[in-house]
MDAnalysis code that builds the backbone (N, CA, C; Angstrom):
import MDAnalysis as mda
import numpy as np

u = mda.Universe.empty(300, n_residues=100, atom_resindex=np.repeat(np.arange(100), 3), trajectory=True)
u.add_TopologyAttr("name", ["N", "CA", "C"] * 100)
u.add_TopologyAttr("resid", np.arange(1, 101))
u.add_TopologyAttr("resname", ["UNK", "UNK", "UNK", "UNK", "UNK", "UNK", "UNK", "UNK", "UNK", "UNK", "UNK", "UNK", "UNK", "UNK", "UNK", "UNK", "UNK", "UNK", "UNK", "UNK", "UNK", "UNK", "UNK", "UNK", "UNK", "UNK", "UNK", "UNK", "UNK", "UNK", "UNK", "UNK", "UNK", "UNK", "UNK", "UNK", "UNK", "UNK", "UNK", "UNK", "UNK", "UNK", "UNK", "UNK", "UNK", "UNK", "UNK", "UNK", "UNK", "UNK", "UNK", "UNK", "UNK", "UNK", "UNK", "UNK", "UNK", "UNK", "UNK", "UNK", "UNK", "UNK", "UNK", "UNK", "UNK", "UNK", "UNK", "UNK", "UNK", "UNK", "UNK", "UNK", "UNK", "UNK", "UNK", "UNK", "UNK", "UNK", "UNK", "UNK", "UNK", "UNK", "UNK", "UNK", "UNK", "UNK", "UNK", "UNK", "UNK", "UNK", "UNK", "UNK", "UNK", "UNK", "UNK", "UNK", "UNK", "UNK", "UNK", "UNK"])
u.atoms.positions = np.array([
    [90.540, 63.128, 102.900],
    [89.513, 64.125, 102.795],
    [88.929, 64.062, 101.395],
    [87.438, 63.554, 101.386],
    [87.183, 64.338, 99.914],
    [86.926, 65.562, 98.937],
    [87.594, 65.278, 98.043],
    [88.222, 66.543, 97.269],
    [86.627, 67.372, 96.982],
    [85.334, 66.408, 97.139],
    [84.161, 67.274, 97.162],
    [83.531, 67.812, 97.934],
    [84.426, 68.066, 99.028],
    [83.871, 68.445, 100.603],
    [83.487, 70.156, 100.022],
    [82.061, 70.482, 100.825],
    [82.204, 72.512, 100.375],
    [82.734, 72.881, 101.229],
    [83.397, 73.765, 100.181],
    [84.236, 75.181, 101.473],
    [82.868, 75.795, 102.225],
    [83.581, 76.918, 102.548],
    [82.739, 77.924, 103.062],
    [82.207, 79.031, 102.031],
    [83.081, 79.036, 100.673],
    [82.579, 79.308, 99.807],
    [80.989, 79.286, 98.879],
    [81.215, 77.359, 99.084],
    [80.065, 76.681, 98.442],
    [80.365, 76.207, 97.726],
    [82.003, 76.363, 97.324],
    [82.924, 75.644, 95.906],
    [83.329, 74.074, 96.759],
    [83.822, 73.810, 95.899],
    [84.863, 72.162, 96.809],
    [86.241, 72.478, 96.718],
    [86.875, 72.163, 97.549],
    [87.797, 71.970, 97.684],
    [89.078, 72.136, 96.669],
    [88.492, 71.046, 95.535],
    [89.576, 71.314, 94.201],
    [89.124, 72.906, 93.241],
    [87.930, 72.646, 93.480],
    [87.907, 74.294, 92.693],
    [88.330, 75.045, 93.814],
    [87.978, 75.288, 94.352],
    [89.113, 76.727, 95.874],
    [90.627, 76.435, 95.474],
    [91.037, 75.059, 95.236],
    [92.266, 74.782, 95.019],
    [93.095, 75.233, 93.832],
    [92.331, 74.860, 93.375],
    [92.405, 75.870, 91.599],
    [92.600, 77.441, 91.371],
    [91.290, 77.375, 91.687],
    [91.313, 79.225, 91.488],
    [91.859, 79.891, 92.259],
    [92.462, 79.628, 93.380],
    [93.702, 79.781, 94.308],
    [95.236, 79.849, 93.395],
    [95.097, 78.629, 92.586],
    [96.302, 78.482, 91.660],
    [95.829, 79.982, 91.037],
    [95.119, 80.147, 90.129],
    [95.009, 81.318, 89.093],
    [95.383, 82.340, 89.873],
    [94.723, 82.668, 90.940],
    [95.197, 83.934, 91.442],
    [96.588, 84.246, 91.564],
    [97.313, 83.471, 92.570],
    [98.431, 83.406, 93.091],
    [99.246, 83.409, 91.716],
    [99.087, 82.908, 90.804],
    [100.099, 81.981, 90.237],
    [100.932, 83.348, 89.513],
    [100.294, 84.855, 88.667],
    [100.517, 85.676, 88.453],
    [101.572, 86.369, 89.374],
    [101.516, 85.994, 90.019],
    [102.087, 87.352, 91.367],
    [103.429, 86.542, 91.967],
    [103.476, 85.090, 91.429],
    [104.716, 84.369, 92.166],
    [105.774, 84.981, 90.999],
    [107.088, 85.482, 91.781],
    [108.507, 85.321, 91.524],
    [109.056, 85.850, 92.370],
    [110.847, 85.490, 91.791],
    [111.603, 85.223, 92.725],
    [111.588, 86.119, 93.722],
    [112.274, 86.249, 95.187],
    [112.235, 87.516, 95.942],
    [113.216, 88.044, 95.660],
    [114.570, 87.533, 94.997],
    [115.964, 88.514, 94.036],
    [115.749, 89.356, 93.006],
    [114.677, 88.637, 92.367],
    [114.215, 89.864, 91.403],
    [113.278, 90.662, 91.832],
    [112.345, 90.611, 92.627],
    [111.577, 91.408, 93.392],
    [112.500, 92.498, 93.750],
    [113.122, 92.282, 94.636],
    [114.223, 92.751, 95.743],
    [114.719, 94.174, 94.677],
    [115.767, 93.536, 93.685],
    [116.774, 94.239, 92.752],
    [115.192, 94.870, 91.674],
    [114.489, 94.485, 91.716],
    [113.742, 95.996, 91.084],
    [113.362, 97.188, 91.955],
    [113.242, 96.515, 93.051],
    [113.025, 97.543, 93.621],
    [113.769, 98.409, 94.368],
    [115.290, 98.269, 94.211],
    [116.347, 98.570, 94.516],
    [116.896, 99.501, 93.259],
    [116.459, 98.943, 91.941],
    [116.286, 99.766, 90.803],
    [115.817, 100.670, 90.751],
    [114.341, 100.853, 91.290],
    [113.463, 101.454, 91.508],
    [114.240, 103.073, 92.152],
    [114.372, 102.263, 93.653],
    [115.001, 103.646, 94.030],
    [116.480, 104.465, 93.543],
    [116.753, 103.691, 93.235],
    [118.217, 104.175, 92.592],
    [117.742, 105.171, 91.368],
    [116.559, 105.215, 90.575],
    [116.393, 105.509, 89.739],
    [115.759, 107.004, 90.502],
    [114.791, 106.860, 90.963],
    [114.314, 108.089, 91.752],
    [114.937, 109.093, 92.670],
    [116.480, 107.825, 92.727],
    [117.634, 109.172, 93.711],
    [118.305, 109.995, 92.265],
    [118.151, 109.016, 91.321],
    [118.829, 109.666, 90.442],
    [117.962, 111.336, 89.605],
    [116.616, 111.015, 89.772],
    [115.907, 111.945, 89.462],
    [116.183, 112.900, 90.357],
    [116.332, 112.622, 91.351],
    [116.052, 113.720, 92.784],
    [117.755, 114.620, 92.448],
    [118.448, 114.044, 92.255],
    [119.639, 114.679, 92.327],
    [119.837, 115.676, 91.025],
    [119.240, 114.914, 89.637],
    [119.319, 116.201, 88.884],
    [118.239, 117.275, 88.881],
    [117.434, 116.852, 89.605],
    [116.186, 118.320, 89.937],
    [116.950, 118.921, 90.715],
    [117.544, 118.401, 92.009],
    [118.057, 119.072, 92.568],
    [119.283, 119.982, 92.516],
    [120.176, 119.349, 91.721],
    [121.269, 120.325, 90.838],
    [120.161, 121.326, 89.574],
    [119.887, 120.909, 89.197],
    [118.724, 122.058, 88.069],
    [118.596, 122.980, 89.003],
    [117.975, 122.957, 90.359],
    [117.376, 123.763, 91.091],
    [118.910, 124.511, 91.413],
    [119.615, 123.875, 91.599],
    [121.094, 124.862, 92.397],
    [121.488, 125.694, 91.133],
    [121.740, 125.522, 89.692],
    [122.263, 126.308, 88.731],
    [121.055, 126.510, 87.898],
    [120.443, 126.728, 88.543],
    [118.646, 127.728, 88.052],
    [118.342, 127.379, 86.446],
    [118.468, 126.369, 86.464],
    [118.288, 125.331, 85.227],
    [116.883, 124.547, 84.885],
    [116.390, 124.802, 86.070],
    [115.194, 124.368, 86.225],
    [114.031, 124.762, 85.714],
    [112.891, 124.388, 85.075],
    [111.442, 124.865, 84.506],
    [110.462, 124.830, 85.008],
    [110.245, 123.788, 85.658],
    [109.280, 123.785, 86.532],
    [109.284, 123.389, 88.387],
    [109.445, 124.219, 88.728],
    [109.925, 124.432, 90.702],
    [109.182, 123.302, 91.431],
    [107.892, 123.179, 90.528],
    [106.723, 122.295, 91.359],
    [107.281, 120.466, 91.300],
    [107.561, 120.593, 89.677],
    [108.038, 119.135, 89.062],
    [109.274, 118.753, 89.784],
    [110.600, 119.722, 90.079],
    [111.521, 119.346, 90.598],
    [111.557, 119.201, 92.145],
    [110.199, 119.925, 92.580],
    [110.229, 119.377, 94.536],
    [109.448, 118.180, 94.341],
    [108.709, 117.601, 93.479],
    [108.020, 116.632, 93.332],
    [109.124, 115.192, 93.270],
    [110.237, 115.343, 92.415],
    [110.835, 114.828, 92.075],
    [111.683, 114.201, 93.193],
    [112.168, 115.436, 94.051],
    [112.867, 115.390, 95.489],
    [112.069, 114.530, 96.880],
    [110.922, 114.917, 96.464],
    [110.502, 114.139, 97.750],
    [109.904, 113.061, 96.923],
    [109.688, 112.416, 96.198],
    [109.524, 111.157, 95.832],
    [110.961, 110.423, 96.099],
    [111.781, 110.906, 95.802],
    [113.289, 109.856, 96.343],
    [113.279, 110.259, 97.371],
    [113.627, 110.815, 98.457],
    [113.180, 110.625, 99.694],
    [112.790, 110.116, 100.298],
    [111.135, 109.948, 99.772],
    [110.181, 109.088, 100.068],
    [110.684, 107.632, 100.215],
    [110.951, 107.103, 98.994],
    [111.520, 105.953, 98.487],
    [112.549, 105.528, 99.544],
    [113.814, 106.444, 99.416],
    [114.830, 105.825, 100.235],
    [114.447, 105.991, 102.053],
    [113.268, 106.771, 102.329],
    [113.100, 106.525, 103.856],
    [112.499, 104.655, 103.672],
    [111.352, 104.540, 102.885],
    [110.886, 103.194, 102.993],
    [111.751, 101.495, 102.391],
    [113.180, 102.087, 101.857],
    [113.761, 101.677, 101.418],
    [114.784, 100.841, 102.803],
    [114.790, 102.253, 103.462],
    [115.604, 101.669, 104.700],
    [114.725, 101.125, 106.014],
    [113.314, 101.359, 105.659],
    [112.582, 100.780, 106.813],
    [112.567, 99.068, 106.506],
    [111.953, 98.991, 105.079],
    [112.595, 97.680, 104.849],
    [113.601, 96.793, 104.914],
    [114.535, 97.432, 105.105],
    [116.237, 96.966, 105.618],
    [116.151, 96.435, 106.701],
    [116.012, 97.768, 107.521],
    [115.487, 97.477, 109.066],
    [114.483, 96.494, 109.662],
    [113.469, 96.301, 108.479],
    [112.687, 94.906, 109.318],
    [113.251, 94.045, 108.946],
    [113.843, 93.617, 107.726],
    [114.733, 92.615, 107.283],
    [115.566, 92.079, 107.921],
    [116.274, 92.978, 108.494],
    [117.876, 92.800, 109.645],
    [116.899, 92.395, 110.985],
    [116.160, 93.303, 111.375],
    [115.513, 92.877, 112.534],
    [115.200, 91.029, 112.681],
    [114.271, 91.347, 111.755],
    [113.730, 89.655, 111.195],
    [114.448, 88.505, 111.226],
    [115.772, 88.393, 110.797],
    [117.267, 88.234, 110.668],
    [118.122, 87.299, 111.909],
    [117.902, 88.658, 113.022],
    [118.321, 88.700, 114.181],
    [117.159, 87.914, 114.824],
    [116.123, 87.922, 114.956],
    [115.195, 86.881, 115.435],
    [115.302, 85.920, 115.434],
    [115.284, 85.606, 114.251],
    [115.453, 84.067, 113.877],
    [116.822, 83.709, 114.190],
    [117.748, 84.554, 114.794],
    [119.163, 83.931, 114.948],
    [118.762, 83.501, 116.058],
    [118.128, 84.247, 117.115],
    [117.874, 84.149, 118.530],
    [116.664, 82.717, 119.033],
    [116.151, 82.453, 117.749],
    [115.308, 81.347, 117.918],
    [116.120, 79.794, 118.162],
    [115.748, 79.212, 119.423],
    [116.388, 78.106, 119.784],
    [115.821, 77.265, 119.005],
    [116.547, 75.977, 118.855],
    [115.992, 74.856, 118.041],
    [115.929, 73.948, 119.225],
])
């Protein structure tokens, strides 16, 4: 194929190929570190949720609004935390079931 064929762009080929590199190239790493930040992530927001939520039990608390804010953001987190699990495992199990 020549590398000066136009896309559909109007670019060729090696420039689409390129600036494809630039884009992408920012946004590539590993999926372990992906994964474990964002596993960080929530761990960090259960950890918020739990001392708003003790503040709130021994009336320690200052602001009522900041600490339900706090609560349903980990919540939040760990419902989508485990939906991701769940397609993961699902995903998992598929591919076990896929014949070769």
């Amino acid at each position: 194929m020549d590398k000066n064929i136009q896309g559909l762009s109007g670019l060729s080929t090696n420039e689409l190929f390129q600036s494809k590199q630039r884009v992408t190239k920012p946004f590539e790493q590993d999926f372990s570190k992906v994964l474990k930040a964002s596993l960080d992530e929530v761990n960090d927001l259960q950890k918020a949720g739990e001392s708003a939520l003790s503040d709130i039990a021994t009336g320690q608390v200052k602001d009522l609004h900041q600490a339900a804010l706090a609560i349903n953001k980990a919540e939040t987190s760990m419902k989508l935390m485990l939906e991701v699990r769940n397609k993961a495992i699902n995903a998992y199990k598929e591919i076990l079931r896929t014949q070769i």
